[in-house]
DOFILO-75133 format. One record per residue (C-alpha): x, y, z; residue number from 1. Coordinates in steps of 0.25 Angstrom, whole numbers, padded with zeros to 4 digits. Example, Ala and Ser with C-alpha at 12.3 -4.5 7.8 and 13.67 -1.06 7.14 Angstrom:
DOFILO-75133
X Y Z num
0049 -0018 0031 1 .
0055 -0004 0029 2 .
***
This chain:
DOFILO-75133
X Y Z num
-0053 0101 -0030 1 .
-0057 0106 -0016 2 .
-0050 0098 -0003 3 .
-0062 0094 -0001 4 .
-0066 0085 -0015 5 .
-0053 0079 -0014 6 .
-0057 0075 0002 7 .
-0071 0070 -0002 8 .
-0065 0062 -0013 9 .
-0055 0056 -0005 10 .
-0067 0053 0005 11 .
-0075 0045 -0006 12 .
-0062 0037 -0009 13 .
-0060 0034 0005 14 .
-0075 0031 0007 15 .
-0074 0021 -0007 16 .
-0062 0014 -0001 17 .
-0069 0010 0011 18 .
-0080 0004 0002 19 .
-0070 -0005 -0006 20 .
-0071 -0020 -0002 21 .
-0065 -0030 0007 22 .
-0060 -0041 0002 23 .
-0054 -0052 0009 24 .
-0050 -0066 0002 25 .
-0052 -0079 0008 26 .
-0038 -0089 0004 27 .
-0049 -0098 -0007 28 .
-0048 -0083 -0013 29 .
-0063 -0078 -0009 30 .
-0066 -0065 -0007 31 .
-0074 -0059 0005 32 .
-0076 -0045 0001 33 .
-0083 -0035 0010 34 .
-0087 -0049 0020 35 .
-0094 -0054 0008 36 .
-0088 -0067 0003 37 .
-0088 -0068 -0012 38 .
-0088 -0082 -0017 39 .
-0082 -0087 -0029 40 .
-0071 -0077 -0029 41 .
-0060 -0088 -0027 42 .
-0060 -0090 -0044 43 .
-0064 -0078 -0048 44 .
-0051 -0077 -0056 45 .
-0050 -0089 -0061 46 .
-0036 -0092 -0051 47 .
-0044 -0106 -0051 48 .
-0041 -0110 -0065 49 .
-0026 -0105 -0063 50 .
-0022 -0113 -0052 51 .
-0012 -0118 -0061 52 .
-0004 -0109 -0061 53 .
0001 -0111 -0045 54 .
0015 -0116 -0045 55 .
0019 -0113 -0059 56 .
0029 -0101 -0060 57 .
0024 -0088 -0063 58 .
0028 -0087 -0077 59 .
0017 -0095 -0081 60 .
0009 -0082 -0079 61 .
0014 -0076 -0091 62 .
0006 -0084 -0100 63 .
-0006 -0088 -0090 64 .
-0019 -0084 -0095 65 .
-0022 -0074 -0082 66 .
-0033 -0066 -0081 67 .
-0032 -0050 -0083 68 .
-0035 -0048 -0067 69 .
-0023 -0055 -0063 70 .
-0012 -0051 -0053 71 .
0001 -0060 -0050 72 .
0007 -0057 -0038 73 .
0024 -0058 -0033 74 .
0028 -0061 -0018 75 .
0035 -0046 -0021 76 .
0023 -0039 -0027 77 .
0013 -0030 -0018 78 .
-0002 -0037 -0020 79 .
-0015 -0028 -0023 80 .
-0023 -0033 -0011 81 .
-0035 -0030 -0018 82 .
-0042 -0043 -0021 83 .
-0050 -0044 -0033 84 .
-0056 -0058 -0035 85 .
-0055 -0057 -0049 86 .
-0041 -0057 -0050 87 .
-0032 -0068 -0052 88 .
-0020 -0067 -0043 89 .
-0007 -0076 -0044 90 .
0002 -0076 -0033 91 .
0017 -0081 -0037 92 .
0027 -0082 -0026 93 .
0043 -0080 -0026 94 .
0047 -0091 -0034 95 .
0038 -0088 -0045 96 .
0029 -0097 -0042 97 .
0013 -0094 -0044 98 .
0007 -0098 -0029 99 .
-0007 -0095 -0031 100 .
-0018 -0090 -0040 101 .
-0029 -0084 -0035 102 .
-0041 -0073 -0038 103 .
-0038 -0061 -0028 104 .
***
């Protein structure tokens, strides 16, 4: 390859980059992607029906029926920012202790 393939192609990744969306999420977990609110995302996961599971010890997870886009995440552990509505997320703190289950 050519200096100048490899520049055009790292060109197109740069121009795809900028095209990926915004995402921002509001604290009742609705999504507002590119300015454009999108309603009903706040269960998208189902973190509704596992409410539950707030203020049990995380060790319950390990027989919980979760869903296969799941992520539980640590106080220590570095967090994808990336949002994904679909996504259940489980947030457990210090002690163990689940504090919050959400989509994102």
């Amino acid at each position: 390859m050519t200096p100048l393939t490899h520049a055009t192609g790292a060109l197109a990744l740069l121009v795809l980059a900028a095209c990926a969306p915004t995402t921002i999420v509001d604290d009742g977990g609705n999504a507002l992607v590119n300015g454009d609110f999108v309603a009903g995302t706040e269960n998208a996961c189902g973190a509704n029906t596992r409410q539950n599971l707030v203020g049990q010890n995380a060790s319950v997870l390990n027989t919980a029926i979760l869903p296969d886009n799941n992520r539980t995440i640590y106080p220590d552990v570095v967090e994808n920012s990336r949002y994904d509505v679909g996504r259940l997320t489980i947030r457990v703190d210090a002690t163990g202790t689940i504090t919050s289950v959400a989509c994102g």
